[in-house]
Structure formats: structure tokens, C-alpha cells
C-alpha positions as YAML, in Angstrom:
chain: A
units: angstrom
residues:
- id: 1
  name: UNK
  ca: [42.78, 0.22, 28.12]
- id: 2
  name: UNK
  ca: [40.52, 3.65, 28.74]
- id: 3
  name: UNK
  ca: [40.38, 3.79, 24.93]
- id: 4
  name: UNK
  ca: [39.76, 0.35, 24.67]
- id: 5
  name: UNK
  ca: [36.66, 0.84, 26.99]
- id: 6
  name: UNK
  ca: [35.27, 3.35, 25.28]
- id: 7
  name: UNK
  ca: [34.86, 1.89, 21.78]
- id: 8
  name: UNK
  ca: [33.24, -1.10, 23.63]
- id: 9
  name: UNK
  ca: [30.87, 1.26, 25.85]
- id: 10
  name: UNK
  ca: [30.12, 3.20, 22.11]
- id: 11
  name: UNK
  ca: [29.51, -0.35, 20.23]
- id: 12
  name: UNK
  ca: [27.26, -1.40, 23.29]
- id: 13
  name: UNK
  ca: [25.22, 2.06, 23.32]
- id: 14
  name: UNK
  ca: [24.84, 1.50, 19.51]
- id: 15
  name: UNK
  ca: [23.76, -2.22, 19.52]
- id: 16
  name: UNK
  ca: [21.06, -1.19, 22.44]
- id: 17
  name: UNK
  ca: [20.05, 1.65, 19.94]
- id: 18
  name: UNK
  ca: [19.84, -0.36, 17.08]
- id: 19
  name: UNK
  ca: [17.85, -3.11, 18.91]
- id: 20
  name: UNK
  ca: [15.63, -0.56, 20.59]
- id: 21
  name: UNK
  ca: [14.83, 0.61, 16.90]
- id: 22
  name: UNK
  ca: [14.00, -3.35, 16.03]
- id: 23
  name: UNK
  ca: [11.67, -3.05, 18.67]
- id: 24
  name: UNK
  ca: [9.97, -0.23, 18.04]
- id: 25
  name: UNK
  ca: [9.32, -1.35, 14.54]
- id: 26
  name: UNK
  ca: [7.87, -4.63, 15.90]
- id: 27
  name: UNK
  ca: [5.13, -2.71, 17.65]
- id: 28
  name: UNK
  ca: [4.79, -0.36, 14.95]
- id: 29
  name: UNK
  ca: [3.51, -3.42, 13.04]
- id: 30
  name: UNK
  ca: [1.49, -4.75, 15.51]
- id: 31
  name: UNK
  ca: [-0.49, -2.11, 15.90]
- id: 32
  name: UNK
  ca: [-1.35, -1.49, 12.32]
- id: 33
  name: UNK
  ca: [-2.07, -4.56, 11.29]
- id: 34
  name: UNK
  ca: [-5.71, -4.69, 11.89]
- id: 35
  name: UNK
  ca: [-5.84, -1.67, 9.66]
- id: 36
  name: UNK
  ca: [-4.07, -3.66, 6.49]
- id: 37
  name: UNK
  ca: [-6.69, -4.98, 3.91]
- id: 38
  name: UNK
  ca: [-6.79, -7.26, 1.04]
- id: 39
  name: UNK
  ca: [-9.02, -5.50, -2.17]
- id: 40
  name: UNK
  ca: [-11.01, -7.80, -4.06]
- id: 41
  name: UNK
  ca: [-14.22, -8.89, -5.31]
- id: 42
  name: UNK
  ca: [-16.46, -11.83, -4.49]
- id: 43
  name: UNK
  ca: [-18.72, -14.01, -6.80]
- id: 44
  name: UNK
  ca: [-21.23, -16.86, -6.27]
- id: 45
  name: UNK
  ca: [-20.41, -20.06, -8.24]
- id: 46
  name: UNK
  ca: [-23.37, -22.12, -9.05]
- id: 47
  name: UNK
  ca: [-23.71, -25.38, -6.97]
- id: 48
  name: UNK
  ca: [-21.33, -24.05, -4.54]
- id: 49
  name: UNK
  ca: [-22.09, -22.68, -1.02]
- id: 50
  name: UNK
  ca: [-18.51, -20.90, -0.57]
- id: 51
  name: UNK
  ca: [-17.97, -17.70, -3.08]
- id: 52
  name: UNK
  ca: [-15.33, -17.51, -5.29]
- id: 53
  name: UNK
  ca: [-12.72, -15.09, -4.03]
- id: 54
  name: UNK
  ca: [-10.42, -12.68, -6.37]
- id: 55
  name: UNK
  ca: [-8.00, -11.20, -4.87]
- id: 56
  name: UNK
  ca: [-6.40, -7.66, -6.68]
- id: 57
  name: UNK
  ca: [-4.10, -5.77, -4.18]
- id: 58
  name: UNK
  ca: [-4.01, -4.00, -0.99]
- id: 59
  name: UNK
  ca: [-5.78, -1.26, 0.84]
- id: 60
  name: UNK
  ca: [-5.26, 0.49, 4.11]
- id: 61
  name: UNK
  ca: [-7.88, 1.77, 6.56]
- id: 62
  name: UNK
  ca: [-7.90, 5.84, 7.78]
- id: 63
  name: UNK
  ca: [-10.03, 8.67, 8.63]
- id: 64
  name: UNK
  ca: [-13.13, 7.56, 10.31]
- id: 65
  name: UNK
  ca: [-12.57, 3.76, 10.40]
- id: 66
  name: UNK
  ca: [-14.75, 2.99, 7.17]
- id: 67
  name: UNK
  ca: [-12.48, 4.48, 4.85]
- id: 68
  name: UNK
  ca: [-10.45, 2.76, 2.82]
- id: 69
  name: UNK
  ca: [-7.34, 4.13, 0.46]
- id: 70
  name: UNK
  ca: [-5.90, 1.38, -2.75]
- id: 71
  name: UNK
  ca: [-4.78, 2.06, -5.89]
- id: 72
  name: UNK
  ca: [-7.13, 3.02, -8.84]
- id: 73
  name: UNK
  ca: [-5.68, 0.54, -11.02]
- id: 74
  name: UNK
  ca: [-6.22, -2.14, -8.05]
- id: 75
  name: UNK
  ca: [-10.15, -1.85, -8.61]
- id: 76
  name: UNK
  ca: [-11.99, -3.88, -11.77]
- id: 77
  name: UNK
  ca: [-13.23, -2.01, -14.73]
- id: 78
  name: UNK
  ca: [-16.62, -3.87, -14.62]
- id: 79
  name: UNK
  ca: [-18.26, -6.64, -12.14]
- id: 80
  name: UNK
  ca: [-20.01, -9.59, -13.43]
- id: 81
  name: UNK
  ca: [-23.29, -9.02, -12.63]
- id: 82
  name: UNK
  ca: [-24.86, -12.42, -13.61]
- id: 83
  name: UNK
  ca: [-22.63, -14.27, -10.63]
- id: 84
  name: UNK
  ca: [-23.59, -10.83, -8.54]
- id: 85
  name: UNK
  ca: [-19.92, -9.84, -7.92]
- id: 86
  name: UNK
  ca: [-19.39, -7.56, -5.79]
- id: 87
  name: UNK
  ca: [-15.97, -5.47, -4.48]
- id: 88
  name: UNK
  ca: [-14.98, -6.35, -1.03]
- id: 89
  name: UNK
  ca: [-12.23, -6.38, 1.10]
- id: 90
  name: UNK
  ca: [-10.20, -9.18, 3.26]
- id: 91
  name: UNK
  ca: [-9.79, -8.27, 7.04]
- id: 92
  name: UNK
  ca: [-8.23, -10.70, 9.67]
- id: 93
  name: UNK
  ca: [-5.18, -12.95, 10.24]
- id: 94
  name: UNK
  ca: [-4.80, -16.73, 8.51]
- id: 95
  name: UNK
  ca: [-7.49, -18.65, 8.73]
- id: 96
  name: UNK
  ca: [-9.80, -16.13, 10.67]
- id: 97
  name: UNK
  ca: [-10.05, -14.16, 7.81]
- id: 98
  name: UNK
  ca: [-13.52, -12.55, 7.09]
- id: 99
  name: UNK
  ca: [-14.83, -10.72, 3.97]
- id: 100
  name: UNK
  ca: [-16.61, -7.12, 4.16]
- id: 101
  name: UNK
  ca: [-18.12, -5.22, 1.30]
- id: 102
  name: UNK
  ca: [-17.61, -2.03, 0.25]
- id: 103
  name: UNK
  ca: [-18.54, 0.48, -2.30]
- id: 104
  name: UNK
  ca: [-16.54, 3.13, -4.42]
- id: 105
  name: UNK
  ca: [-16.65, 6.66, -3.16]
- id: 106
  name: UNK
  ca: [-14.42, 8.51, -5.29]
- id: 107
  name: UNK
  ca: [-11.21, 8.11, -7.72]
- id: 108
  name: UNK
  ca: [-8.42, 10.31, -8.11]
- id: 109
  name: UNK
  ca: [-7.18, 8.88, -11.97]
- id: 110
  name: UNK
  ca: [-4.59, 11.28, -12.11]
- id: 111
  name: UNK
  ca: [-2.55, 9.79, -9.18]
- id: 112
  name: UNK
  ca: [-3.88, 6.55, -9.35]
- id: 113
  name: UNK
  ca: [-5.97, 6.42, -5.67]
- id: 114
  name: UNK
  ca: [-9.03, 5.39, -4.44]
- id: 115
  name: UNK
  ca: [-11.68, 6.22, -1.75]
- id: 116
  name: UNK
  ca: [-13.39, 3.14, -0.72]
- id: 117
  name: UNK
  ca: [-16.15, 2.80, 1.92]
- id: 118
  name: UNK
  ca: [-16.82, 0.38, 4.24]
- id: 119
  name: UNK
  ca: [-20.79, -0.87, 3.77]
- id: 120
  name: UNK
  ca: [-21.25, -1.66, 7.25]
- id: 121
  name: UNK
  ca: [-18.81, -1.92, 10.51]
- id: 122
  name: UNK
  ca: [-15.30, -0.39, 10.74]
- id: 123
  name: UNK
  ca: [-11.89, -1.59, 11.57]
- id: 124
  name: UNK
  ca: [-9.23, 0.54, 13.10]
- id: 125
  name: UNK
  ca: [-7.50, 3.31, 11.06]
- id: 126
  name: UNK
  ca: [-4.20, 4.53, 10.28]
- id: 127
  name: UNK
  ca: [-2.90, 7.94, 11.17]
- id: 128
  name: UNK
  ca: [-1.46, 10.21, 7.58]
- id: 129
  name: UNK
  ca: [1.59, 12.01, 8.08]
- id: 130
  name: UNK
  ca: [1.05, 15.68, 7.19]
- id: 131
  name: UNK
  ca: [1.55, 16.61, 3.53]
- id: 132
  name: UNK
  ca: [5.35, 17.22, 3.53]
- id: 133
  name: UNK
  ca: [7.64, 15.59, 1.86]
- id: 134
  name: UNK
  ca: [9.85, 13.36, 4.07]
- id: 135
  name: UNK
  ca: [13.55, 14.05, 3.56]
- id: 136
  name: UNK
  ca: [15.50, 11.21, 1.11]
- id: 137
  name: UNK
  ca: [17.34, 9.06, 3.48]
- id: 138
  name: UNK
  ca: [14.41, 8.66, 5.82]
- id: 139
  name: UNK
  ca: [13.47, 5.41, 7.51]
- id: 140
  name: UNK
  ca: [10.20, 3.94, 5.86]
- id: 141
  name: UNK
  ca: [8.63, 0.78, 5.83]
- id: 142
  name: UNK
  ca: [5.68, -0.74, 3.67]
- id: 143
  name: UNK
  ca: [3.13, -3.69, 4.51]
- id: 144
  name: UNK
  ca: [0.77, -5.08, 2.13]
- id: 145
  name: UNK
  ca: [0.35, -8.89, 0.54]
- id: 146
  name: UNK
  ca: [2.95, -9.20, -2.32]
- id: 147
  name: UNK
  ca: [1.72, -12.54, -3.36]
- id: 148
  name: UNK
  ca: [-1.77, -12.34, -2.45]
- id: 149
  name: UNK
  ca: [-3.83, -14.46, -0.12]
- id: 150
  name: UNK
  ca: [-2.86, -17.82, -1.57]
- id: 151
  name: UNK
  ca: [-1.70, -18.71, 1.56]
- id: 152
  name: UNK
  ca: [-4.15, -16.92, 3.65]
- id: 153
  name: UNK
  ca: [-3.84, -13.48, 5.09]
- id: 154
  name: UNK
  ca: [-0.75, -13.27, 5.97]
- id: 155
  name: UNK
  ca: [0.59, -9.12, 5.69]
- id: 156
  name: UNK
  ca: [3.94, -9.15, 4.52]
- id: 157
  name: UNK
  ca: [6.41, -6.07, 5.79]
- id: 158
  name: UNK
  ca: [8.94, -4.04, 3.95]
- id: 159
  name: UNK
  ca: [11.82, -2.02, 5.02]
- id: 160
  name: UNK
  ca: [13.90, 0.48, 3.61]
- id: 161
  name: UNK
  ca: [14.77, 4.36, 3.21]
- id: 162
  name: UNK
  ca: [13.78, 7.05, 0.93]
- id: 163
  name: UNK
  ca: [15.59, 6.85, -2.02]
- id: 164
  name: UNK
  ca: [14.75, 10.32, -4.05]
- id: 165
  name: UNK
  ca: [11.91, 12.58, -4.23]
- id: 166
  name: UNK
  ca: [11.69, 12.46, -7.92]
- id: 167
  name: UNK
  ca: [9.03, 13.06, -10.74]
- id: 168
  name: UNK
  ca: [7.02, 10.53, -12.43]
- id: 169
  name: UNK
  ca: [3.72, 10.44, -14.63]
- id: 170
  name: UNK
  ca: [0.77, 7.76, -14.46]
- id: 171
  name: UNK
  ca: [1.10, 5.63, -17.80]
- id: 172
  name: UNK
  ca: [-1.47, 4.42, -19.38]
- id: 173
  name: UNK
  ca: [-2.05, 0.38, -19.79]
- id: 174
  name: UNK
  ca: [-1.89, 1.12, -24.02]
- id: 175
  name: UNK
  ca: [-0.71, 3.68, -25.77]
- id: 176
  name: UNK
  ca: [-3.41, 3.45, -28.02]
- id: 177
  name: UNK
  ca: [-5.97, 4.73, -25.04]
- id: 178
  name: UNK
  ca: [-3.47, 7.34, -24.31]
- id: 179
  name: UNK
  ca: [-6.00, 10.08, -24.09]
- id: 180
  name: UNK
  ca: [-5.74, 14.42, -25.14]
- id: 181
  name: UNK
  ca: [-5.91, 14.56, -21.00]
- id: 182
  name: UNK
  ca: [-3.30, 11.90, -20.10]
- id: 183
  name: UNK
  ca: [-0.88, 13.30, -22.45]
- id: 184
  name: UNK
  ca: [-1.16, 16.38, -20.60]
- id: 185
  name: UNK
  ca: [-0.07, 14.70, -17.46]
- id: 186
  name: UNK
  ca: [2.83, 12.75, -18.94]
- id: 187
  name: UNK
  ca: [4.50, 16.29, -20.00]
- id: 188
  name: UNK
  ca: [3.75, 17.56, -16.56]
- id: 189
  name: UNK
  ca: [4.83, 14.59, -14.24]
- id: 190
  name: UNK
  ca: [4.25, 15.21, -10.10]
- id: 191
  name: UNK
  ca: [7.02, 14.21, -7.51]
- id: 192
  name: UNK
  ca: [6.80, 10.60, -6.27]
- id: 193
  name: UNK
  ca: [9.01, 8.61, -3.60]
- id: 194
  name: UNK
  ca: [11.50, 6.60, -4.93]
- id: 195
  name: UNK
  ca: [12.14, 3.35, -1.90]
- id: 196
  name: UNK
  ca: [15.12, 0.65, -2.04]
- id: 197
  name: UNK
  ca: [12.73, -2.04, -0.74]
- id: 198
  name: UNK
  ca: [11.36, -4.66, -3.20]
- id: 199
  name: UNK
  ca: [7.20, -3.90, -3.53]
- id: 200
  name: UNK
  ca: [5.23, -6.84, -5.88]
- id: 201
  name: UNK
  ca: [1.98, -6.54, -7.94]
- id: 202
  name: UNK
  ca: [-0.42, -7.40, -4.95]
- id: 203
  name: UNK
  ca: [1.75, -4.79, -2.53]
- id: 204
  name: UNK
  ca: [-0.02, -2.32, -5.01]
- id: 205
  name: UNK
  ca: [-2.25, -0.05, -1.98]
- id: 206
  name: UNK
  ca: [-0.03, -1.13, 0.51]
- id: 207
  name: UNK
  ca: [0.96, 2.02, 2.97]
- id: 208
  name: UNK
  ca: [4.38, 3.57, 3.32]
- id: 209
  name: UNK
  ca: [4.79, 4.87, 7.05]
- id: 210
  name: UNK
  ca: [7.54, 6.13, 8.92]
- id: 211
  name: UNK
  ca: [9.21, 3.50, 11.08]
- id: 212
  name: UNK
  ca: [9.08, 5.07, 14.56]
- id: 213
  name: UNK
  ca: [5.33, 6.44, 14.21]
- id: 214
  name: UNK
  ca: [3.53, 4.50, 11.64]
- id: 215
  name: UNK
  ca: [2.33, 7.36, 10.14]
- id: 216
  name: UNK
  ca: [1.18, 7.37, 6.16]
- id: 217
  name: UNK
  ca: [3.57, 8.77, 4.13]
- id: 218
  name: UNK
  ca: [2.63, 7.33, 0.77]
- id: 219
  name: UNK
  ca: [0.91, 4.57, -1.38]
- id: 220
  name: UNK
  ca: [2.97, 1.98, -2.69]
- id: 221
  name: UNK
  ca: [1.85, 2.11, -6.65]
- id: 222
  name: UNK
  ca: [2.91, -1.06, -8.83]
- id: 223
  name: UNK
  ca: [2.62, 0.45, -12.10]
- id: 224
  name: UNK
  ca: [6.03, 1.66, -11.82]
- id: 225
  name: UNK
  ca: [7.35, -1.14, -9.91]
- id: 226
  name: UNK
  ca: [6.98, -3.79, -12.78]
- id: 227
  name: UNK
  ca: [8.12, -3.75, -16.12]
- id: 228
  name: UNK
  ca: [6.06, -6.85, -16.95]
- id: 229
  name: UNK
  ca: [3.47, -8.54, -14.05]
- id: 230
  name: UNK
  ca: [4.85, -11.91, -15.20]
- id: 231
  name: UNK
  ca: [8.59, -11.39, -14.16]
- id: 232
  name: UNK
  ca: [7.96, -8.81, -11.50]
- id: 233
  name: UNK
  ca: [8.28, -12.13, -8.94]
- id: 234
  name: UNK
  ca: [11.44, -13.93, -10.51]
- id: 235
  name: UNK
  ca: [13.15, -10.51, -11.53]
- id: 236
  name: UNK
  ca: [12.33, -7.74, -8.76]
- id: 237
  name: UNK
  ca: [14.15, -4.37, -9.92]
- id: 238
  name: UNK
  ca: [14.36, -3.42, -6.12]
- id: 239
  name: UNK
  ca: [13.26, -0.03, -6.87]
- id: 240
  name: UNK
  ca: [9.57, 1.30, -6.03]
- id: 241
  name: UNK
  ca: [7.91, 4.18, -6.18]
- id: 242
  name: UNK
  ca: [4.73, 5.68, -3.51]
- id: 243
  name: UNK
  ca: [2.36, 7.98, -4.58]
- id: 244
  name: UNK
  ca: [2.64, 10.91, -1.86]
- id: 245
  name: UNK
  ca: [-0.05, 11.49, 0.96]
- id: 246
  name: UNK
  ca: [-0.52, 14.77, 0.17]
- id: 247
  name: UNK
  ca: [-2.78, 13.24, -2.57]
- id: 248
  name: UNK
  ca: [-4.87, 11.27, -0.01]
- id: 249
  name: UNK
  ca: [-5.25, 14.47, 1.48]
- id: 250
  name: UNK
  ca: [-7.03, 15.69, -1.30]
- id: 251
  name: UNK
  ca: [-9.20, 12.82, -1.89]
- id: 252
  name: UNK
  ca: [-10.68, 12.34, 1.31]
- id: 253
  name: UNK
  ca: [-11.29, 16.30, 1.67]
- id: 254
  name: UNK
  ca: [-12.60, 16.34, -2.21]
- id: 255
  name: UNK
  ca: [-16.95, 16.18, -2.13]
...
């Protein structure tokens, strides 16, 4: 009976743990929220009072409130300057979503980031974890908006561990671009995350954070997480890879 007793006390004690852990994730996400953003550019259609809205990926607010971190790859080559597009990002929850512009501040190609600025106002930021690695079998979670804002904005949340720390190179989109520079890279490949959770094309910018702080630990970067953008949603490979914070790091302190 004693024995008996104490596996149910040490089943109870674990349940209450494991529960207490939902919990803490649940407020985790509610307070970061507000600092989740949809990237994108808007456009003015002729005859039409609303703009036309593209959406490209995700973002995440830090530093000072106006900055924002995505993906390199996330931003357009060129905006169409006869419908005065512009970049911008998507703040807000379902239908009280609003748009705010901002501007390009710098680009780090060689890990695939970018610095974006807010033009005016700020929105709450997240906190970056130091620039350590985190040790494989950590607890991590990612939110972002896998399948854009079709439905609204609606930040989707991921959860999983820390696969491997393992290396990886930036591709290029053709091998014929494949430049003197970025075959440099590809011979000297930096260490990456490797997650078990299931990222998607628009998750690309989406923060990685530990699940008991919310801290930044990495960028989710779809590049590696799709072998082609148009099966990517039918046939997820349930593997993803985060560009380390380390590298935000640099590219906020960079002039």
C-alpha cells in the first residue's frame, strides 16, 4: 500500500509539474504577442480606397521598441514605385489589425537577417537570450504566421526541443547567381539550430525563445525548411533550422 502511495504521490507531483509548465507557456505567449509582426508591403490600386496588401513572412520586435528583426530573403528585391509600394508591417489581433511602415536599416546577407525600423510609433519588444548556444534537448518554442494573414492575424505557436547544433550554409535561390563570395561561405558553413517542430514559408522571421522565459534564441529561416515552397504545406519534413541570436547581436550593434 506505502509503495502504492508513493507512485501515485510521484505521478501527481509530475502531472502538477507538467501542467504548471503548460501554464507557464500560456503566459509566455501572451505576453509576446504584441511583439509578433507580419512583413509585407502595401500598394494603392487605382479606383480603390483600401490598399492592396502582400503579405511575405514574419518579423519580431526588440531593442528599443522600433526595431524590427525578419529574414533577408523575407524582404522584396524591388518595390513598384508607380502603385507607391511601400514595406510595412502587420501589428494587432484579427480584425483589429493595423498596418505601420517601416524602412530598411541594415542586412546581414551572410546569415540571412534583417534590421528593420519602425517609421513612427513602437510596439513592445522582445528580450534576446545572450549569445550562447542553448544545449540540444532544450525546450524551445516558435510563433510566427505559417500561412499568412489569409485569415487575419492570427500568430500561430510552435513547440518543440533543440534537435542539434549543427552547420549549415545560406544557398543561393540559382546556382547560376552563385557568386566568388557565396561560394566562400558554402565551404565554410556556421552552426545553426536544428528544431523537431514543423516551421512553413510565412513562419520565415518568426522567433525561437526558450519556453519558460521567452527569451530570443534564434530566427526561424525557411530556406532550409522547404525543399520546394509549393509542397512545403502538404509535405512538411518536420525538421527546421534557426539562424542563432548571436547574429542579431551583431546586427543591431553593427553602424
Amino acid at each position: 500500500m506505502k509503495a502504492w502511495l508513493g507512485i501515485a504521490f510521484c505521478a501527481t507531483l509530475l502531472f502538477l509539474a507538467q501542467l504548471a509548465k503548460a501554464t507557464e507557456l500560456a503566459d509566455v505567449i501572451d505576453g509576446l504577442r504584441p511583439s509578433i509582426v507580419g512583413i509585407g508591403t502595401v500598394r494603392s490600386i487605382p479606383g480603390s480606397k483600401k490598399p492592396a496588401i502582400r503579405f511575405r513572412g514574419t518579423g519580431f520586435v526588440t531593442g528599443n521598441g522600433r526595431q524590427v528583426i525578419t529574414n533577408n530573403h523575407v524582404l522584396p528585391e524591388n518595390l513598384d514605385r508607380e502603385t507607391k509600394e511601400s514595406l510595412a508591417i502587420f501589428v494587432g489581433r484579427g480584425k483589429g489589425g493595423k498596418v505601420m511602415a517601416v524602412k530598411v536599416l541594415r542586412k546581414d546577407r551572410d546569415h540571412d537577417l534583417a534590421l528593420l525600423e519602425i517609421v513612427s510609433g513602437s510596439l513592445p519588444a522582445m528580450r534576446l537570450a545572450d549569445s550562447a548556444f542553448l544545449r540540444e534537448g532544450s525546450d524551445i518554442a516558435f510563433t510566427g504566421f505559417p500561412i499568412g494573414v489569409v485569415l487575419g492575424l492570427f500568430p500561430v505557436t510552435h513547440k518543440g526541443i533543440i534537435s542539434a547544433i549543427t552547420p549549415i550554409a545560406i544557398p543561393s535561390v540559382s546556382s547560376r547567381t552563385i557568386t566568388a563570395a557565396q561560394m566562400k561561405r558554402l565551404r565554410a558553413p556556421f552552426d545553426v539550430y536544428q528544431l523537431d517542430a514543423t516551421a512553413y514559408p510565412g513562419n520565415s522571421g518568426s522567433p525561437v525563445y526558450k519556453r519558460n522565459t521567452g527569451e530570443v534564441i534564434g530566427v526561424i529561416n525557411s530556406v532550409f525548411v522547404k525543399g520546394a515552397k509549393e509542397t512545403a504545406l502538404e509535405k512538411p519534413s518536420g525538421i527546421s533550422y534557426a539562424i542563432p541570436v548571436r547574429y542579431v547581436h551583431d546586427l543591431l550593434k553593427a553602424k
